[in-house]
C-alpha positions as CSV (number, residue, x, y, z in Angstrom):
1,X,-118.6,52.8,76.5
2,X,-116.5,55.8,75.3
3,X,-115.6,58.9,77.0
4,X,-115.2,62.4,75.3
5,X,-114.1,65.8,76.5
6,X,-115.0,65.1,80.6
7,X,-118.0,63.4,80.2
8,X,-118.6,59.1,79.8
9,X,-121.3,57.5,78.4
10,X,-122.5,53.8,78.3
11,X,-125.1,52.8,75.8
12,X,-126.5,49.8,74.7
13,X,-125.1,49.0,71.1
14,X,-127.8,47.3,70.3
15,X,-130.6,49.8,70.4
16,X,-128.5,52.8,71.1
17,X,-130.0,53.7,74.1
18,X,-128.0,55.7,77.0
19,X,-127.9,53.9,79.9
20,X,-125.6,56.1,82.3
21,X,-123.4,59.3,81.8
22,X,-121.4,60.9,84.3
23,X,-119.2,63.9,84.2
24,X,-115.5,62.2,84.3
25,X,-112.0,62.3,83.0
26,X,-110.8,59.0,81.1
27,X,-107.7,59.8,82.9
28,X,-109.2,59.1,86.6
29,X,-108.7,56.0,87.0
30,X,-110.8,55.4,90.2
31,X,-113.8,57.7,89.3
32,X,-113.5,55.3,86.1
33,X,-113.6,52.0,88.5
34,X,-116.4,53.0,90.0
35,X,-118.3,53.9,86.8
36,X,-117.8,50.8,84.9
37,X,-118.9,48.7,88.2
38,X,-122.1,50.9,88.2
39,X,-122.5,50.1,85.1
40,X,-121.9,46.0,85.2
41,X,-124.0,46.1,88.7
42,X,-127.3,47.6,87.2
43,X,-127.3,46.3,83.5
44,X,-124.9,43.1,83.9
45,X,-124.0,43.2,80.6
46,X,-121.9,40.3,78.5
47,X,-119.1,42.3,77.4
48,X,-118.1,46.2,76.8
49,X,-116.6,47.5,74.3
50,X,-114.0,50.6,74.8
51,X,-111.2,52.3,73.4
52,X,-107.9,51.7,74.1
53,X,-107.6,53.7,77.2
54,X,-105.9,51.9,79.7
55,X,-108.2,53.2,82.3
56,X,-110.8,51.5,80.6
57,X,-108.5,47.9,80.6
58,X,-107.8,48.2,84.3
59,X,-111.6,49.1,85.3
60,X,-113.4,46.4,83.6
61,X,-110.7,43.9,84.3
62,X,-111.3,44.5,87.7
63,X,-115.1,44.3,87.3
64,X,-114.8,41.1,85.5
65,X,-112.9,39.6,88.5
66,X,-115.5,41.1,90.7
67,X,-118.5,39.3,88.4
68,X,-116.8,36.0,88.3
69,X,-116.0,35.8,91.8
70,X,-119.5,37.1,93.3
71,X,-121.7,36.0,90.5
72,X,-120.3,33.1,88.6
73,X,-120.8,35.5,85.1
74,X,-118.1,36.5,82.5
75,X,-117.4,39.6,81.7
76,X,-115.7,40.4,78.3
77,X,-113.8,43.1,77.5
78,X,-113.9,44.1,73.2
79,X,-111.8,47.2,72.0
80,X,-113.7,49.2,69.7
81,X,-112.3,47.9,65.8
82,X,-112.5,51.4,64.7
83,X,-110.5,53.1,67.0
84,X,-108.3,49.9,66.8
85,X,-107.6,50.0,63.0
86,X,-107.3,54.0,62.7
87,X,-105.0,54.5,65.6
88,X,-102.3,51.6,64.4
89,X,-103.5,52.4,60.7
90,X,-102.3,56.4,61.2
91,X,-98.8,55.1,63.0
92,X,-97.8,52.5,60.5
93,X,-98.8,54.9,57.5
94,X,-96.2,57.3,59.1
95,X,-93.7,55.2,59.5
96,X,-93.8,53.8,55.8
97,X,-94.1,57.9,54.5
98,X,-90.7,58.2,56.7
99,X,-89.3,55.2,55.7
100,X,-88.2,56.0,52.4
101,X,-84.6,55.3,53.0
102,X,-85.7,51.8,54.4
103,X,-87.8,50.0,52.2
104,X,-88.3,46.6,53.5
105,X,-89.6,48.4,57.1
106,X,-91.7,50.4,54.6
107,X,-92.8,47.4,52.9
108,X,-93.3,46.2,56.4
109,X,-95.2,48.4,57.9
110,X,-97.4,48.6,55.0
111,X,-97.7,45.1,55.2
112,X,-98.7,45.4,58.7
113,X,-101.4,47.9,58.2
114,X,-103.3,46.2,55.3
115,X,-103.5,43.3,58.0
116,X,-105.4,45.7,60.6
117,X,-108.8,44.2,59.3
118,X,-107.8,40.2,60.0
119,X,-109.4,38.8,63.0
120,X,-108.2,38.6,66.6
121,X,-105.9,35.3,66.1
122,X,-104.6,36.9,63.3
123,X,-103.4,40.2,64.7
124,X,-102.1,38.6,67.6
125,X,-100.0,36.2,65.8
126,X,-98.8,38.6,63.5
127,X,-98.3,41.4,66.2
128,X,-96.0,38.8,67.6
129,X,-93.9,37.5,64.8
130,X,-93.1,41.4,63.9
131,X,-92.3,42.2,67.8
132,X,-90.0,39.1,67.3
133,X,-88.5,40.4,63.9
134,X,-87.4,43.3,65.5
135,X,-86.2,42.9,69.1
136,X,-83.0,44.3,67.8
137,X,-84.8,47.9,68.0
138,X,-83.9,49.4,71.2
139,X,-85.9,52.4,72.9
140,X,-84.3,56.2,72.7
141,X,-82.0,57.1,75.3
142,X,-82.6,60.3,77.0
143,X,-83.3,63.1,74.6
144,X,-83.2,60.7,71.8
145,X,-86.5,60.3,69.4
146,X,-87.5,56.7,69.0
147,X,-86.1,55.1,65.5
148,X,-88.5,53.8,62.8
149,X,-87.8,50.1,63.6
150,X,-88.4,51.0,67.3
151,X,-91.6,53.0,66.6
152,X,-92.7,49.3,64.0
153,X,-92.1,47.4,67.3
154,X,-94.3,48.8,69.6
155,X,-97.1,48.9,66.8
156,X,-96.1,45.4,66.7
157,X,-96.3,45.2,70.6
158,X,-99.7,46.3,70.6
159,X,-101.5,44.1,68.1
160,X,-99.6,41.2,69.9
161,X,-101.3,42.5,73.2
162,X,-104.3,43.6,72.4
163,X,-105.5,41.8,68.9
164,X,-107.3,39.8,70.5
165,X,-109.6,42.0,72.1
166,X,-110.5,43.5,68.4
167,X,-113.9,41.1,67.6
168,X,-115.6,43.0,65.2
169,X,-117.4,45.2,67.8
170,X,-117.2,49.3,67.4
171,X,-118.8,52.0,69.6
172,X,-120.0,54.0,67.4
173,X,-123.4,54.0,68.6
174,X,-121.5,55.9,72.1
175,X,-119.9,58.0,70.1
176,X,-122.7,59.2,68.5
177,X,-124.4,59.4,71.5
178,X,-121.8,62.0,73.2
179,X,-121.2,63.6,69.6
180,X,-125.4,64.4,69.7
181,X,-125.9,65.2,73.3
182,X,-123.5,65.5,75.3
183,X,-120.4,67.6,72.6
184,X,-119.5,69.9,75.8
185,X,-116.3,71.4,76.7
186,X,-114.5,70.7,79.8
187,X,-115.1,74.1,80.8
188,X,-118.7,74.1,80.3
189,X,-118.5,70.9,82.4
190,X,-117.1,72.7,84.9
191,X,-119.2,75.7,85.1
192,X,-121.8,74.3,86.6
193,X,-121.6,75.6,90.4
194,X,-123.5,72.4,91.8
195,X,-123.1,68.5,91.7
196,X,-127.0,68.4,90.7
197,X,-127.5,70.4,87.9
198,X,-125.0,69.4,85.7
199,X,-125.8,65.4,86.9
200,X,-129.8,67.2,85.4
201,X,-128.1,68.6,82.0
202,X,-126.9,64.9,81.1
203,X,-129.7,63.1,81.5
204,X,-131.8,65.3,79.9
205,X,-129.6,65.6,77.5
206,X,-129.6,61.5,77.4
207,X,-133.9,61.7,77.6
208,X,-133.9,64.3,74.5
209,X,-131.4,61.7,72.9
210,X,-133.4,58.7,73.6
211,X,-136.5,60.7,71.7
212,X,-134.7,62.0,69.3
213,X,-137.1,61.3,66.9
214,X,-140.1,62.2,68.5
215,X,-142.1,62.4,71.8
216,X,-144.1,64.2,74.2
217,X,-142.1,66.7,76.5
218,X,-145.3,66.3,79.0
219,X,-143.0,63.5,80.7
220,X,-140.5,66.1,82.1
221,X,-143.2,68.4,83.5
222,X,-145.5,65.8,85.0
């Protein structure tokens, strides 16, 4: 499940198939609720795999309670591995290229991202002997930019938090699916003067991805 540029997608990561897409902002939270309950209602899936949005985090948690309680299932929630290792990847390189007047946080940090690729138990286990390491780093104070050590921490922070969430899994195949079918702009999104037609422009746009590689267009007119 990914979302890109107003628009969500779920698809099935095993055959790549798009099972729902609606028009939405990551950033709203409740329209996101609702989508990822659609979602677990009709295809009661065993996990989803996301980013790291928090929207996502809060949504499916709240699903999972939802599952548990009503239908005795579990409900996993995976963060994508890809999106995992490049975003802490990026911010720990940038911290070691700044570092150079500090070179055992450079060493550190450098340490730290050359570890990205360990599994969950190990990411949160290290995540939380750096956090530890460096409770002495305190935020900025108003104005102030956050220090190197500070910035390490909350890398730290999030590999201690979330590590054990990274399995393996990516969502790539979603991001594919949004990249082929549904690359819009929020503008265009919101150009379309009724509810209807633009719900029509992203399932065909799903149906053409679904047949991407070939199939009769009688179907649509039939």
């Amino acid at each position: 499940m990914a979302g890109s540029e107003g628009v969500i997608a779920a698809v099935d990561l095993d055959t790549g198939e798009v099972l729902l897409v609606e028009a939405i902002e990551e950033t709203d939270e409740e329209a996101v609720k609702a989508f990822v309950l659609e979602v677990v209602e009709a295809f009661a899936p065993e996990a989803i795999v996301t980013d790291e949005a928090e929207s996502y985090a809060s949504a499916v948690a709240d699903a999972a309670a939802r599952e548990e309680e009503e239908a005795g299932r579990t409900l996993a929630h995976h963060l994508c591995a890809v999106h995992f290792r490049r975003s802490k990847g990026r911010r720990l390189r940038n911290i070691a290229e700044q570092a150079l007047a500090h070179p055992l946080l450079a060493m550190e940090a450098r340490a730290l991202r050359a570890l990205l690729r360990s599994p969950p138990e190990v990411l949160t286990t290290v995540g939380r002997k750096f956090y530890c390491w460096y409770w002495w780093a305190s935020p900025p104070g108003k104005g102030e930019k956050m220090s190197l050590a500070y910035r390490l921490r909350r890398v730290a922070l999030d590999m201690w938090e979330k590590g054990v969430k990274v399995s393996g899994e990516t969502n790539n195949a979603t991001e594919r699916a949004i990249g082929c079918a549904f690359k819009l702009r929020v503008k265009s999104m919101r150009g379309f003067k009724k509810r209807v037609n633009r719900d029509c422009f992203l399932y065909l746009g799903s149906w053409f991805y679904a047949h991407r590689d070939g199939a009769s267009l009688a179907a649509l007119f039939s």
